[in-house]
C-alpha positions in Angstrom: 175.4 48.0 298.8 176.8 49.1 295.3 173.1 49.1 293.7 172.0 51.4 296.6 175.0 53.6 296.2 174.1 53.3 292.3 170.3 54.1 292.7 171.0 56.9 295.0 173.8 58.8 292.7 171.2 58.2 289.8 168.0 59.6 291.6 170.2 63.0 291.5 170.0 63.1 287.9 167.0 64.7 286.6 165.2 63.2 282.9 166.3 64.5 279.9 164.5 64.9 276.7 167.0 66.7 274.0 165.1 68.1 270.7 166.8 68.9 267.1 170.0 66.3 267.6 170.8 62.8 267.6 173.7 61.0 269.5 176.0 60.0 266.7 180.0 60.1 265.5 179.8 61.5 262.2 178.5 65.1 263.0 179.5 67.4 265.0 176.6 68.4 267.1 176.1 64.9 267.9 179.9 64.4 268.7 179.7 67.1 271.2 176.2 65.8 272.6 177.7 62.5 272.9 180.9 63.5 274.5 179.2 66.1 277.5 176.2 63.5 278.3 178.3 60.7 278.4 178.1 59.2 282.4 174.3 60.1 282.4 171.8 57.6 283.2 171.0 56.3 280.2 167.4 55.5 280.9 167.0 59.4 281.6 168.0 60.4 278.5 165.7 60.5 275.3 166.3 62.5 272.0 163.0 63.7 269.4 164.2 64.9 266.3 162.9 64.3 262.5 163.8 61.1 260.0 166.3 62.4 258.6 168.3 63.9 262.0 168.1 60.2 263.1 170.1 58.3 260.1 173.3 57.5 261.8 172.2 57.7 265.6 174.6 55.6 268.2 172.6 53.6 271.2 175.7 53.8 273.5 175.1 56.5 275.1 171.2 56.8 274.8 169.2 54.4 273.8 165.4 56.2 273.9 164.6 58.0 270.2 161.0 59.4 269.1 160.8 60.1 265.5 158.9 62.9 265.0 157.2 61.5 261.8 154.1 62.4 259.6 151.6 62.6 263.0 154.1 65.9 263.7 156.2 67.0 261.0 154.0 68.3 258.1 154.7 69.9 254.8 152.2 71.5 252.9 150.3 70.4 249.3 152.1 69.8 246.8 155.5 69.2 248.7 154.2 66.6 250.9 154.1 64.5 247.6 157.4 64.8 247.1 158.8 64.0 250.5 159.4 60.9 252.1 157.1 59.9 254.7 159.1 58.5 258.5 156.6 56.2 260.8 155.8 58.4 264.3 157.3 57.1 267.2 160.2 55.2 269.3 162.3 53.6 267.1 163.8 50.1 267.4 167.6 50.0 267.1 169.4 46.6 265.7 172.6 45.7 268.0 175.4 48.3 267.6 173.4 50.6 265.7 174.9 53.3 264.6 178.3 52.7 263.7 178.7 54.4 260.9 176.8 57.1 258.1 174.5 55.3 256.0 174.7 56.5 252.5 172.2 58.3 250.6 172.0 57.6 246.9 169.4 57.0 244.1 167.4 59.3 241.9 164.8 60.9 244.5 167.9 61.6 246.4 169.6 63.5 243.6 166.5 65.2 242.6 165.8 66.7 246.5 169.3 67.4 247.1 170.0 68.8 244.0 166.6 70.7 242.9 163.8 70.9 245.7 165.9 72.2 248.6 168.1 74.8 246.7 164.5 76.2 244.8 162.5 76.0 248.2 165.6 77.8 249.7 165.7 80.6 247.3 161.7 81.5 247.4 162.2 81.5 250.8 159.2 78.2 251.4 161.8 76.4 253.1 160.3 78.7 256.0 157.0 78.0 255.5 156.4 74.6 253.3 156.5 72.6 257.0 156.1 72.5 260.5 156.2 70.3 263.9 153.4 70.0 266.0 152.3 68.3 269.1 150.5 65.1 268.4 148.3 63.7 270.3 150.6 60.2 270.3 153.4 62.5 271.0 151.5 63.9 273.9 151.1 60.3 275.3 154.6 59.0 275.0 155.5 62.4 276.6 153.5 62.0 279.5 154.7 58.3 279.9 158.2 60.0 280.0 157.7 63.1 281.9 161.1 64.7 281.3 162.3 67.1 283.6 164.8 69.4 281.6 164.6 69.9 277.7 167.9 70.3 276.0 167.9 71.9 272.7 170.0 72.1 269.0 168.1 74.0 266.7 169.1 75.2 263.2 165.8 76.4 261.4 162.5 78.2 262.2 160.5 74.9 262.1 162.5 73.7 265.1 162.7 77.2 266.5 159.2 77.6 266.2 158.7 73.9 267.9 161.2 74.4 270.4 159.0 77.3 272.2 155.5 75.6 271.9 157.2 72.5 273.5 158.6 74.2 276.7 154.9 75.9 276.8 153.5 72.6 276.7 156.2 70.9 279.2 156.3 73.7 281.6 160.0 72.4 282.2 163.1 73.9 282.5 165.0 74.1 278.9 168.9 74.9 278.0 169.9 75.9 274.8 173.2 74.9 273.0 174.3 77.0 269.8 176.5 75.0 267.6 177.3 77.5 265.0 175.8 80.9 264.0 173.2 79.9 261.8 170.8 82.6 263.1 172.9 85.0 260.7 172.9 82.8 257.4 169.5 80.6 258.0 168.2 83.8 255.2 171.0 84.9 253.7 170.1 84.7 250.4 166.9 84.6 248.0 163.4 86.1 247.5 161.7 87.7 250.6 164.7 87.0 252.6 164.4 90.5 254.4 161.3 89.2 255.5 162.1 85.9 256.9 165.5 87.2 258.6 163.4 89.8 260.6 160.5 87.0 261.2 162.8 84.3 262.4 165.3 87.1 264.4 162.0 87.4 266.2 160.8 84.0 266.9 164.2 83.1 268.1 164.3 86.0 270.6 160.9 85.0 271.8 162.7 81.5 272.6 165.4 82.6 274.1 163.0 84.5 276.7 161.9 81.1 277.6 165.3 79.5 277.9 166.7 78.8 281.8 170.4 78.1 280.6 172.3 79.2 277.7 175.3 77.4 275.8 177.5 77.8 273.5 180.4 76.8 271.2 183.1 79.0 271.9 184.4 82.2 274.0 183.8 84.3 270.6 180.4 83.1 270.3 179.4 83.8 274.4 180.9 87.6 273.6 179.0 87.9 270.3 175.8 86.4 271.4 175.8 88.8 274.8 176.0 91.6 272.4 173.2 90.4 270.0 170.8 88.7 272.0 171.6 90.4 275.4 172.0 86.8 277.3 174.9 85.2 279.2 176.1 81.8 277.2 178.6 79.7 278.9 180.8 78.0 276.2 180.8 74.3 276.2 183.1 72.4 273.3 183.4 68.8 272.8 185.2 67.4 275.2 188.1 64.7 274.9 189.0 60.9 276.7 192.3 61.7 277.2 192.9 58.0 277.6 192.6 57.9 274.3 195.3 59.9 273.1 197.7 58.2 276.0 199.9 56.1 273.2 199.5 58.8 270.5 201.1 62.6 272.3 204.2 62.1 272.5 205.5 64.7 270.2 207.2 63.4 267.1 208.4 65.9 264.6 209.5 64.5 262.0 212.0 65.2 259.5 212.2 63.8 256.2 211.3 64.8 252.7 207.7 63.9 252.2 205.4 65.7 254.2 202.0 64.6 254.7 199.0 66.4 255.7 195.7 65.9 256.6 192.3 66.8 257.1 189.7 64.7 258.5 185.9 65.5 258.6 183.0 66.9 256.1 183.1 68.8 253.2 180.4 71.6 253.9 179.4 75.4 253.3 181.7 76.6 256.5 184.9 75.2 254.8 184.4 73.7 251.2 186.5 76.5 249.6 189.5 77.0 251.7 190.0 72.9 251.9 189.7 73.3 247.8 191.9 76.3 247.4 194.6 74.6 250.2 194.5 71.5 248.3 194.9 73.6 244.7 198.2 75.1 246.1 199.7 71.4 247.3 198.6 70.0 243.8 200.9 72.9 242.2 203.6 72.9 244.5 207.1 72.1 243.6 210.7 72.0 245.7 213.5 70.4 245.0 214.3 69.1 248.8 210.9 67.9 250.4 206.9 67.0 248.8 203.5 67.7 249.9 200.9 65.5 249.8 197.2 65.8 251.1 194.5 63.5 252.3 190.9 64.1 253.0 189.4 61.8 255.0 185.8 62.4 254.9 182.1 60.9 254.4 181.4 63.7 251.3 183.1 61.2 249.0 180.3 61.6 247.0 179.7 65.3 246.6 181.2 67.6 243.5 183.4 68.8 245.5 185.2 65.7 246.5 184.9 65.3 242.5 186.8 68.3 242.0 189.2 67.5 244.7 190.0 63.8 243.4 191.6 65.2 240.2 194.1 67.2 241.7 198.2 66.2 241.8 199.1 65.1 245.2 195.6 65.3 246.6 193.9 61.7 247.7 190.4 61.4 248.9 189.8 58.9 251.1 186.6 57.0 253.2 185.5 58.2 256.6 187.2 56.0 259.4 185.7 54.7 263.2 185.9 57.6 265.5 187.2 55.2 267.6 190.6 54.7 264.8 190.6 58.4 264.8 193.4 59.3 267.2 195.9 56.4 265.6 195.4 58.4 262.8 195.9 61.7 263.5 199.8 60.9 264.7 200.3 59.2 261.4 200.5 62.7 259.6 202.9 65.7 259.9 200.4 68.2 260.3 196.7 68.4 260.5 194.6 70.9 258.7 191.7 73.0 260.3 190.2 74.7 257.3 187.4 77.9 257.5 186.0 79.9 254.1 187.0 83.5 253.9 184.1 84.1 251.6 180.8 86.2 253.1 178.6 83.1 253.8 181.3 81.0 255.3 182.5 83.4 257.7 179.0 84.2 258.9 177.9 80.8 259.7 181.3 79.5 261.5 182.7 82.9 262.4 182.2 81.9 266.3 182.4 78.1 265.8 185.2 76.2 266.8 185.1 72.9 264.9 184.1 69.4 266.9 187.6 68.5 265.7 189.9 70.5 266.9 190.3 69.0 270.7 191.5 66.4 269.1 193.6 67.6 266.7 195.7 69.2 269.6 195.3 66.0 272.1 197.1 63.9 269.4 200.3 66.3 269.3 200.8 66.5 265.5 201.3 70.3 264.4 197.9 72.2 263.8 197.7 74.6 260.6 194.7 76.6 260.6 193.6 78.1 257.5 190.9 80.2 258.6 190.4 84.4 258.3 191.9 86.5 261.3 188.7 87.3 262.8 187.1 83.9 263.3 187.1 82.5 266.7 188.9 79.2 265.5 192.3 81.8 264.1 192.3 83.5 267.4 191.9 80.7 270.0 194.9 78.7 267.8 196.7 82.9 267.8 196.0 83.5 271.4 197.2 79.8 273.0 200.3 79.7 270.3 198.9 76.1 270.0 198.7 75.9 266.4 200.0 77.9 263.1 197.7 80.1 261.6 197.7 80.9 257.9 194.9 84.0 257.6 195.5 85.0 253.9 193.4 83.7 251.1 196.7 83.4 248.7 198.8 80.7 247.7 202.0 81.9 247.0 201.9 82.7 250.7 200.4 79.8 251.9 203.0 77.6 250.8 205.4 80.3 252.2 203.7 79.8 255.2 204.1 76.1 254.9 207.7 76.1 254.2 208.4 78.5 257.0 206.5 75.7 259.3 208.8 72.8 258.0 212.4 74.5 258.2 211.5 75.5 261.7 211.5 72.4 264.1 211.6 74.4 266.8 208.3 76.1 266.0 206.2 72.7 265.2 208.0 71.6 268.6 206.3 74.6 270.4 202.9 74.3 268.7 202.5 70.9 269.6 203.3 71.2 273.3 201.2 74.0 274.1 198.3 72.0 271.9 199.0 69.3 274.4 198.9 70.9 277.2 195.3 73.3 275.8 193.5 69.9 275.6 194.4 68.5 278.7 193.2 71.9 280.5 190.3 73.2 278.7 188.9 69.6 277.4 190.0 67.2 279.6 186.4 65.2 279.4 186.9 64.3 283.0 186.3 68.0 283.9 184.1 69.3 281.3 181.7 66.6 281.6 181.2 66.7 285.6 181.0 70.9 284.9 178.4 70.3 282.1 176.6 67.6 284.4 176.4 69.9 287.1 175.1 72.7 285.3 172.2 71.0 283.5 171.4 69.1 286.9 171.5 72.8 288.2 168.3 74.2 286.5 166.4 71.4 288.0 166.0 70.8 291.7 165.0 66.9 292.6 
């Protein structure tokens, strides 16, 4: 009787074939993905994406990955010497693959990171110097497939571009999910980059006329993107177990005289800055009654920016830790930083985002200080729900005013912390999210 009752509530689930993002727990995108699909069939879930989306992908969730290798992913002479070649087709996944970021290192490495992308990025070839197309053993393993929804996370015009010859190809139903606002840095800088933004503003609104369902990260991003693109996204953010966090909200504020903050995640263009500058202004503080001290817990241990941050008085920088340790160790600390730039290119590309993070920051209890400009979306969803303490100024003197004003007022962290709790059990509660996201992809597909 229960594997009737099983097969039945599965045949209502259509296939799903999601393009541009792997299941993982190391970026956000592929947080998120993992945290709204969870509960779906997992043999009706398959994710095609290049090489190098596929490093750290997790098999708990879903199982089926097609590497779009060299049949489909193709970069012009003389860059296709340079780059490293991934085999076509399903991969094969040791047990408990996944579990972590696997590290890149080595010369090539250096040279790509450091040299290729940055020039091809300034000339504006990042645009052109490759492209995905439908291979004939893609077609076959497609057709053995047969999905009935495509589910998209794109981030260049290779994948934009891709994205809109595979619905033509399909004839499915597709949804798009924006993580960030990368339409309005993805040519933000560099030779010809006039030309691209216009050419990819294009090809993007010509796949957006071929999207069924639109998502996206935030409230701020849903108002922005209605305005721009004239199309009705419905904002879907990671959601959150709240079994989980059952042994770690109960609100503690502490009080003593060594104060410990943390921030927990990557080092990246959205936020390298402000976690720098918030970090300079701990390293140089000094008070008589109480100490600051920062940790950075993050899988950029190897960048120049965790070089510079290493140095600093007060400042540690530590390894990444299992997502699953993650909520112990968010109640260990006195607050928890969300950090956003305030330069020109930061803003743009998180300005509606709110970070993967921040559900859980406010499911664990601990104080929230967000360090982010007025106008992002993060600074007014934490200003509008009084569920964290928002620090909008690009200053230090009155950051650690700001700081200091948060520690002598008990009653304040007290506040923050309750309504946080209380945000995350309404608005991300994973129970609720999850069913709604369910029943909205399941929506655009009648079986």
């Amino acid at each position: 009787m229960q594997d009737i009752e099983r097969f039945e509530t599965e045949a209502k689930y259509p296939t799903v074939l999601i393009l541009g993002q792997s299941f993982n727990n190391s970026w956000g995108g592929g947080i998120t993905l993992s945290g709204l699909f969870k509960g779906w069939p997992k043999d009706k879930l398959a994710v095609t994406s290049t090489g190098h989306l596929l490093m750290n992908a997790t098999t708990d969730i879903c199982s089926i990955y097609y590497q779009l290798g060299t049949d489909e992913y193709k970069w012009i002479f003389p860059f296709n010497l340079i780059q490293k070649g991934y085999r076509s087709g399903l991969l094969v996944f040791k047990k408990n693959a996944g579990s972590g970021l696997r590290k890149k290192s080595g010369a090539r490495y250096n040279l790509v990171t450091k040299y290729f992308y940055p020039f091809l990025q300034w000339t504006g070839l990042i645009h052109c110097a490759s492209h995905i197309e439908i291979s004939d053993k893609f077609k076959k393993w497609l057709s053995e497939y047969n999905p009935d929804i495509l589910y998209l996370q794109t981030s260049s015009r290779e994948t934009v571009v891709f994205a809109s010859e595979l619905i033509s190809y399909l004839k499915i139903p597709a949804v798009i999910h924006m993580m960030d606002d990368w339409p309005s840095t993805i040519s933000f800088r560099g030779l010809f980059k006039n030309y691209w933004r216009k050419k990819i503003d294009s090809e993007f609104r010509i796949l957006l006329s071929r999207i069924d369902i639109f998502l996206s990260i935030s409230d701020a991003m849903s108002e922005e993107y209605f305005k721009r693109y004239k199309k009705r996204f419905i904002p879907f953010h990671n959601p959150i177990d709240l079994s989980r966090f059952s042994k770690t909200n109960n609100i503690l504020i502490k009080s003593n005289t060594n104060y410990r903050i943390l921030y927990i995640g990557r080092i990246g263009m959205a936020n390298k800055n402000s976690i720098i500058s918030f970090a300079q202004s701990i390293s140089h503080f000094t008070n008589s009654t109480y100490t600051l001290n920062i940790d950075i817990i993050t899988p950029d241990a190897d960048t120049k920016a965790s070089d510079i941050l290493r140095k600093m008085r007060n400042v540690s920088v530590l390894p990444p830790v299992s997502h699953s340790l993650v909520p112990s160790v968010l109640i260990e600390y006195d607050f928890l930083l969300l950090p956003l730039d305030f330069n020109q290119i930061g803003l743009r590309f998180a300005q509606y985002s709110i970070p993967t993070k921040a559900s859980e920051y406010m499911a664990s209890g601990t104080p929230v200080i967000v360090y982010a400009p007025d106008k992002t979306a993060i600074s007014k969803f934490f200003t509008d729900n009084e569920c964290g303490y928002c620090i909008t100024n690009y200053n230090r003197d009155r950051l650690i005013n700001a700081i200091d004003v948060l520690i002598k007022n008990k009653e304040l962290r007290k506040k923050i912390s309750e309504k946080a709790i209380y945000i995350a059990r309404t608005r991300f509660n994973a129970e609720k999210v999850r069913l709604d996201f369910h029943n909205m992809i399941r929506s655009c597909y009648k079986i």
